[in-house]
SEMARVEX-111488 format. One line per field, with one value per residue (C-alpha): residue in three letters; z, x, y. Coordinates in Angstrom, 1 decimal. Each point is the difference from the previous one (the first is absolute). Layout:
resn [ala;...]
zz [Z;...]
xx [X;...]
yy [Y;...]
END
This chain:
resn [unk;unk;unk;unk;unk;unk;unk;unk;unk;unk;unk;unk;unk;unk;unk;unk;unk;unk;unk;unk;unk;unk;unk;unk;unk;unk;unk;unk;unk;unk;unk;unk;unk;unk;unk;unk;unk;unk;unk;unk;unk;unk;unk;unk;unk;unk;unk;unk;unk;unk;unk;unk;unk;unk;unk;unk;unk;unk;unk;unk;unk;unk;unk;unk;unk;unk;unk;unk;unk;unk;unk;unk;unk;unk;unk;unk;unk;unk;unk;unk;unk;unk;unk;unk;unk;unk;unk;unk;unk;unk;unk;unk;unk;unk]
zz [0.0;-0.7;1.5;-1.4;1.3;0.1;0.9;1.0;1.7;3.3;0.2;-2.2;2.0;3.4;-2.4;-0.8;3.5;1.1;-3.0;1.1;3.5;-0.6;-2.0;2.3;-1.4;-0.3;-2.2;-2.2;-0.1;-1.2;-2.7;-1.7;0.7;-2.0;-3.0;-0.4;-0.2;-2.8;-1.8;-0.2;-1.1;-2.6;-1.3;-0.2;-1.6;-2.8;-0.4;-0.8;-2.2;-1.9;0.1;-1.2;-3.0;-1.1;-0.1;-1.8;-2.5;-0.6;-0.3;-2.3;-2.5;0.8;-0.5;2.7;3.2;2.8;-0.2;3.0;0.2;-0.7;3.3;1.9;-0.4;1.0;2.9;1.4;-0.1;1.7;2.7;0.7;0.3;-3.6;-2.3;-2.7;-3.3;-0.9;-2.9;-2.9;-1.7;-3.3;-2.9;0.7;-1.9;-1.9]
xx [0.0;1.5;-0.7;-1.3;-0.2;-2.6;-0.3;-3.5;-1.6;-0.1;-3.5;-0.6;1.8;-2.1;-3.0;1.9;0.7;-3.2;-1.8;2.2;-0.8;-3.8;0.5;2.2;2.9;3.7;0.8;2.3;-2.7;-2.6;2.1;0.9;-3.7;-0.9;2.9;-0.9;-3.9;0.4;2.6;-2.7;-2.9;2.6;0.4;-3.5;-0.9;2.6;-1.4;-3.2;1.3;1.5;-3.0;-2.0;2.5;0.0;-4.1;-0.3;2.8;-2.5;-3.2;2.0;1.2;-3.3;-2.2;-2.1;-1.5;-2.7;-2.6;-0.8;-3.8;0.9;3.3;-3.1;-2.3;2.3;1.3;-3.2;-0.6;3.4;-1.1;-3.5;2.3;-1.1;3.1;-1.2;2.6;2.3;-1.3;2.0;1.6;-0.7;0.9;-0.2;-2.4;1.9]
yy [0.0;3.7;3.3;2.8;3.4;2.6;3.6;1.5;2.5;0.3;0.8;-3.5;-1.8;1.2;-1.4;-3.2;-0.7;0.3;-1.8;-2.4;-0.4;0.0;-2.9;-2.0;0.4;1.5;2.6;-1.9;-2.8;2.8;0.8;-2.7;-1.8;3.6;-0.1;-3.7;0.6;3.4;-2.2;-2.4;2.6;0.8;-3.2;-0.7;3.1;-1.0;-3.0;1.3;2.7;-2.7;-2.1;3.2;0.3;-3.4;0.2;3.2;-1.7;-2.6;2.2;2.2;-2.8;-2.3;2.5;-2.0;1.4;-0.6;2.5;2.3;-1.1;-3.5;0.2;2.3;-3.2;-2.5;1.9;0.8;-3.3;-1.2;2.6;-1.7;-3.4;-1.5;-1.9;1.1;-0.4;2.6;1.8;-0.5;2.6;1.2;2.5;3.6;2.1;2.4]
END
């Protein structure tokens, strides 16, 4: 494991410190339990960038999407706790 060393505010670190202690734990603790979690959002997020990309790369050279009324339907119905089938996708009216 290395070290790595930060500079911050003073006033931040008051607010660390005590986030920390409401939560049980040491400052250092905080921290890293706080880099590791936003690293994480971070990743995620790029995933579904990514995910986002590839999807509009398909639409875009498909032609082939899902409606809005047809998605409304079928998740209204997901929210009443039907299965019904996803609604296929289709071309898009020019």
């Amino acid at each position: 494991m290395s070290t790595t060393t930060i500079r911050i505010e003073d006033a931040l670190k008051v607010r660390v410190a005590a986030a920390a202690e409401r939560a049980g734990k040491t400052a250092h603790a905080f921290i890293l339990d706080t880099i590791a979690e936003r690293v994480e959002q971070d990743e995620e997020a790029d995933a579904f960038d990514r995910l986002a990309d590839e999807r509009w790369a398909e639409i875009i050279e498909t032609g082939e999407t899902v409606s809005w009324d047809d998605a409304k339907i079928w998740l209204q119905a997901r929210a009443r706790g039907e299965n019904p089938p996803i609604p296929a996708a289709k071309k898009r009216a020019r």
